[in-house]
Backbone as CSV, one residue per row, in Angstrom:
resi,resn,N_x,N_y,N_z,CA_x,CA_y,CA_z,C_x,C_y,C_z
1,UNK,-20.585,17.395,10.274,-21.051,16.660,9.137,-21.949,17.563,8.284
2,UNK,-22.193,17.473,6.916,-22.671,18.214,6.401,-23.519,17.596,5.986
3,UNK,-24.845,18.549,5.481,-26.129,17.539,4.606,-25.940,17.318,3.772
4,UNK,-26.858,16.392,3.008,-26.240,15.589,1.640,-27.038,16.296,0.891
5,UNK,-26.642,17.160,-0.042,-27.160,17.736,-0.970,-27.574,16.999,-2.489
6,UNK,-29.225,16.988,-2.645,-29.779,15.966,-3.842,-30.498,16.213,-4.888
7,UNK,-30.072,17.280,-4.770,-31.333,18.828,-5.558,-30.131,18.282,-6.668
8,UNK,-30.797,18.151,-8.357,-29.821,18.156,-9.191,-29.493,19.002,-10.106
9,UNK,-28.511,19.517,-10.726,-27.508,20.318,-10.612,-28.056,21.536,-12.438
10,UNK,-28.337,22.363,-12.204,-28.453,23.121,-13.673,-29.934,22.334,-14.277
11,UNK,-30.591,22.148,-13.787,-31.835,21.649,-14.604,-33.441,22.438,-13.913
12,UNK,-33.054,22.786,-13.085,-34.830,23.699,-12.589,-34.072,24.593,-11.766
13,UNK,-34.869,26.193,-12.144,-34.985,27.061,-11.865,-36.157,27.501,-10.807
14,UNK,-35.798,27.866,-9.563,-36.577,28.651,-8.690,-37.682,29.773,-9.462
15,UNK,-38.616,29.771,-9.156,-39.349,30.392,-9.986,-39.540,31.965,-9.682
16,UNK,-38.551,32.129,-7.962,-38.388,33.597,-7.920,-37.011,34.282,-9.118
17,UNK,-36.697,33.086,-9.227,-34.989,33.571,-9.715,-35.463,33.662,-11.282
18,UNK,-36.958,33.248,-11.962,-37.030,33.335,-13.654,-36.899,35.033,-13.572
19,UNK,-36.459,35.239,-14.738,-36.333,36.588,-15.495,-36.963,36.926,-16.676
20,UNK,-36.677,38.071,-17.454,-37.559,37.996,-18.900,-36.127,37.545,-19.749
21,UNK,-35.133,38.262,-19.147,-33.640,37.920,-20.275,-33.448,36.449,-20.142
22,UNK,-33.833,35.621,-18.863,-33.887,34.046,-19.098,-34.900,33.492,-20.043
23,UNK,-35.915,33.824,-19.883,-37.511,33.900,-20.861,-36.426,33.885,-22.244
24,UNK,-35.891,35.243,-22.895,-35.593,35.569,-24.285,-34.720,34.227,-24.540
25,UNK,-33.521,34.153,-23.674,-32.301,33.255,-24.040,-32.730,31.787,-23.976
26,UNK,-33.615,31.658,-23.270,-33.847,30.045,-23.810,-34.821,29.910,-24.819
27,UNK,-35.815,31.309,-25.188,-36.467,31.032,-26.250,-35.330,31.142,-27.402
28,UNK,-34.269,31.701,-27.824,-33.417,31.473,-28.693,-32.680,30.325,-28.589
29,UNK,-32.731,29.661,-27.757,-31.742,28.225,-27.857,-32.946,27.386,-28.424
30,UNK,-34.229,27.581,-27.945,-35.533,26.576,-28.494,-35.287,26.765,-30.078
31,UNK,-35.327,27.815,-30.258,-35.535,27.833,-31.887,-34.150,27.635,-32.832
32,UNK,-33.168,27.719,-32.312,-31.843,26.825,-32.581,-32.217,25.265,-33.026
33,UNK,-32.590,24.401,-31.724,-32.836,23.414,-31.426,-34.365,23.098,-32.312
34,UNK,-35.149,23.487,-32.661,-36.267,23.096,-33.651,-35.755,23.543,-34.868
35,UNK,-35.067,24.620,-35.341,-34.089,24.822,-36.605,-33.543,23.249,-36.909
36,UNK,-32.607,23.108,-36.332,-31.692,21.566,-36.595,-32.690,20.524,-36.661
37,UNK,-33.370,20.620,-36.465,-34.376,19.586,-35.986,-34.846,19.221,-37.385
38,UNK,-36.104,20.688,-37.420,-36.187,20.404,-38.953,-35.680,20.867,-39.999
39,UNK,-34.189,20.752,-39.643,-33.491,20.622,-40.959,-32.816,19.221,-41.181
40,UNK,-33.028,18.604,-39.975,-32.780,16.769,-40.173,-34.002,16.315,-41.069
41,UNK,-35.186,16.930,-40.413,-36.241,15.821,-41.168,-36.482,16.566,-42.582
42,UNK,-36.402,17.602,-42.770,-36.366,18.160,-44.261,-35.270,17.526,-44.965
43,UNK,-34.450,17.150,-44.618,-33.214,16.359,-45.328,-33.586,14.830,-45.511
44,UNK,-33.999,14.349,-44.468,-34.516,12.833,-44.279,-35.526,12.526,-45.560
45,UNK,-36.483,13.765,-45.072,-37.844,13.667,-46.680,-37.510,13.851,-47.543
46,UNK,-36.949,14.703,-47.763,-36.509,15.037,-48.940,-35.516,14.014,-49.464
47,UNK,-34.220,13.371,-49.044,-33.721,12.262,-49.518,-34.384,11.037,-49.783
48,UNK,-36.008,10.713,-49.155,-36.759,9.892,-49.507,-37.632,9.665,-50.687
49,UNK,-37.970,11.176,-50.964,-38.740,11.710,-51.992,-37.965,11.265,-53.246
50,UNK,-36.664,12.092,-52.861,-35.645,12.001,-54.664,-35.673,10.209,-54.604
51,UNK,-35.398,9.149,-53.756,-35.137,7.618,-54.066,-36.610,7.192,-54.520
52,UNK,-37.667,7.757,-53.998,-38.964,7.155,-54.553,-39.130,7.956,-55.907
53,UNK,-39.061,9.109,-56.330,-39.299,9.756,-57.711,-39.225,8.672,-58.477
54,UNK,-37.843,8.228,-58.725,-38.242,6.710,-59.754,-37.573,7.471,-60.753
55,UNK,-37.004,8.650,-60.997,-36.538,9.087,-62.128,-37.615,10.361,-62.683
56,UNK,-38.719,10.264,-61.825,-39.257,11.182,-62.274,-39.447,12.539,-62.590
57,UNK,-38.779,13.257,-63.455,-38.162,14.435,-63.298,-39.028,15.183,-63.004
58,UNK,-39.891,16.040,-62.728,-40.804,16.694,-61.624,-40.665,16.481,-60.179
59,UNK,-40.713,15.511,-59.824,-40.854,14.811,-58.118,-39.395,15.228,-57.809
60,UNK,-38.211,14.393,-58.798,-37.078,14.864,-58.109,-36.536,16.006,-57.768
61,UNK,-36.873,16.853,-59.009,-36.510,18.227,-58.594,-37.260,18.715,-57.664
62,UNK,-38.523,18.433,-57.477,-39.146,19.121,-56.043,-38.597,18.571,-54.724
63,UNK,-38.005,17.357,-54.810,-37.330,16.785,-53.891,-35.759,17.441,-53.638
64,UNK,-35.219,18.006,-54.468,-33.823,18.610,-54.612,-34.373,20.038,-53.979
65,UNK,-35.182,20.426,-54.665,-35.277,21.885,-53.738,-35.660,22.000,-52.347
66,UNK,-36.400,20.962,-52.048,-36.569,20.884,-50.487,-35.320,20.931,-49.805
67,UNK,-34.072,19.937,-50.283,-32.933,19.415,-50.021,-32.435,20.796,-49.716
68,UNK,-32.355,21.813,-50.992,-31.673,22.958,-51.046,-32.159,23.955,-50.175
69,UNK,-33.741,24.046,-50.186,-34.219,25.095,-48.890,-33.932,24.769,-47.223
70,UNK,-33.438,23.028,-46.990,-33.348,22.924,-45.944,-31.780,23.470,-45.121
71,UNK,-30.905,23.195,-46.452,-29.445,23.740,-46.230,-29.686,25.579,-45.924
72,UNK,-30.438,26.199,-46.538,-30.439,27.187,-46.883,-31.501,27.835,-45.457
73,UNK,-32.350,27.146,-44.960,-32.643,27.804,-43.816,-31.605,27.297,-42.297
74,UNK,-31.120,26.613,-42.792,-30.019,26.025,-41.485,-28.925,27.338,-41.679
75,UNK,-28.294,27.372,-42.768,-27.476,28.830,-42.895,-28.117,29.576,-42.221
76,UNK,-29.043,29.935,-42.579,-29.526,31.545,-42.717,-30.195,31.610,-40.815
77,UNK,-30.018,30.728,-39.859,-30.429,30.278,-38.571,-29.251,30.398,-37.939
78,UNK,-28.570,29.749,-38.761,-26.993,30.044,-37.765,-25.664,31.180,-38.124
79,UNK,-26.155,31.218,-39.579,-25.450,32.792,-39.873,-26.039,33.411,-38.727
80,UNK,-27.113,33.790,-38.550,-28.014,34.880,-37.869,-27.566,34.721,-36.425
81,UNK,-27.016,33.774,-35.976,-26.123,33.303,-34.641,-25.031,33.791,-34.496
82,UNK,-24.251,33.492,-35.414,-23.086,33.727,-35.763,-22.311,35.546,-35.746
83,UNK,-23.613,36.193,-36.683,-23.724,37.353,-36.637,-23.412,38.388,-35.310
84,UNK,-24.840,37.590,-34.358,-24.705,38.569,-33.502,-23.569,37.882,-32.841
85,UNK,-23.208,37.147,-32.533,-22.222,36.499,-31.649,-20.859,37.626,-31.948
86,UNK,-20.406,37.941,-33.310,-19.554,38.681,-33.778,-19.520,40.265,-33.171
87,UNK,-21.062,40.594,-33.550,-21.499,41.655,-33.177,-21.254,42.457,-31.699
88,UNK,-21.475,41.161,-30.778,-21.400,41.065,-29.594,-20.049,41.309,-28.925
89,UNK,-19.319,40.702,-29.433,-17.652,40.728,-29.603,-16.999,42.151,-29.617
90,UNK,-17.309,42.145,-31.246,-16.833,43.443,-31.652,-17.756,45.094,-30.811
91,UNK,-18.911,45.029,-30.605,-19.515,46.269,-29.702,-18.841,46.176,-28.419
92,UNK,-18.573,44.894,-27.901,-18.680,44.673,-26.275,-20.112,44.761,-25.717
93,UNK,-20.855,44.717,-26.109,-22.703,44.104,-26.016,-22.909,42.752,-25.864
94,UNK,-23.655,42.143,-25.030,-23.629,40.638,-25.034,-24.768,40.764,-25.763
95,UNK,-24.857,40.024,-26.612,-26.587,39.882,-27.619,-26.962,38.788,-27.183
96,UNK,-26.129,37.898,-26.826,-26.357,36.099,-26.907,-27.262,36.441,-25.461
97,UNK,-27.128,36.890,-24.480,-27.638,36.818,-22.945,-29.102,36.992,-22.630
98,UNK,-28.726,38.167,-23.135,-30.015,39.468,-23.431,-30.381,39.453,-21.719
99,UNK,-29.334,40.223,-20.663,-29.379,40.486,-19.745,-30.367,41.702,-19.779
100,UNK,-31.195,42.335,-18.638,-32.125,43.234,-18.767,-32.234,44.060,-17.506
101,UNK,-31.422,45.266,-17.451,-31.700,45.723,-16.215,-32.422,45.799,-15.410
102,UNK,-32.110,45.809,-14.155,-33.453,45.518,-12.954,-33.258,47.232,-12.302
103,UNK,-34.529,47.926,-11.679,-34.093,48.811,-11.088,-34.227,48.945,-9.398
């Protein structure tokens, strides 16, 4: 009979087994994940802003450019993903990992 194994599955790391290339790669998925984040609520405000302006042409346009800087840092977050991902490809370098030799 075997033991019932209850440890659950991909969610905590042994703290002999952390690394620095684990350290880097989940700090790049964090800042993925707060990217989208606030590029929801920069979109959210900003679509709130332009319905309250009232027509007010000052407010709205400051409300449109928020709109536009939020598209524009979501690009420029996941181009920059995208990039190395390519990069990675085409060298044969994993960038996405950021494995780190041990000696």
């Amino acid at each position: 009979m075997q033991p019932l194994d209850l440890l659950p599955r991909g969610q905590f790391t042994p703290l002999n087994e952390i690394s620095i290339s684990g350290i880097i790669a989940a700090f790049v998925h964090i800042v993925l994940i707060v990217a989208s984040l606030l590029f929801v609520f920069n979109i959210l405000f900003g679509g709130i802003k332009l319905i309250i302006s009232g027509g007010n042409r000052e407010k709205s346009e400051e409300s449109r450019r928020q709109i536009v800087n939020a598209f524009i840092g979501v690009f420029i977050v996941f181009a920059t993903w995208g990039i190395l991902g390519f990069l990675s490809q085409f060298f044969g370098v994993d960038l996405l990992t950021f494995e780190i030799p041990t000696l």
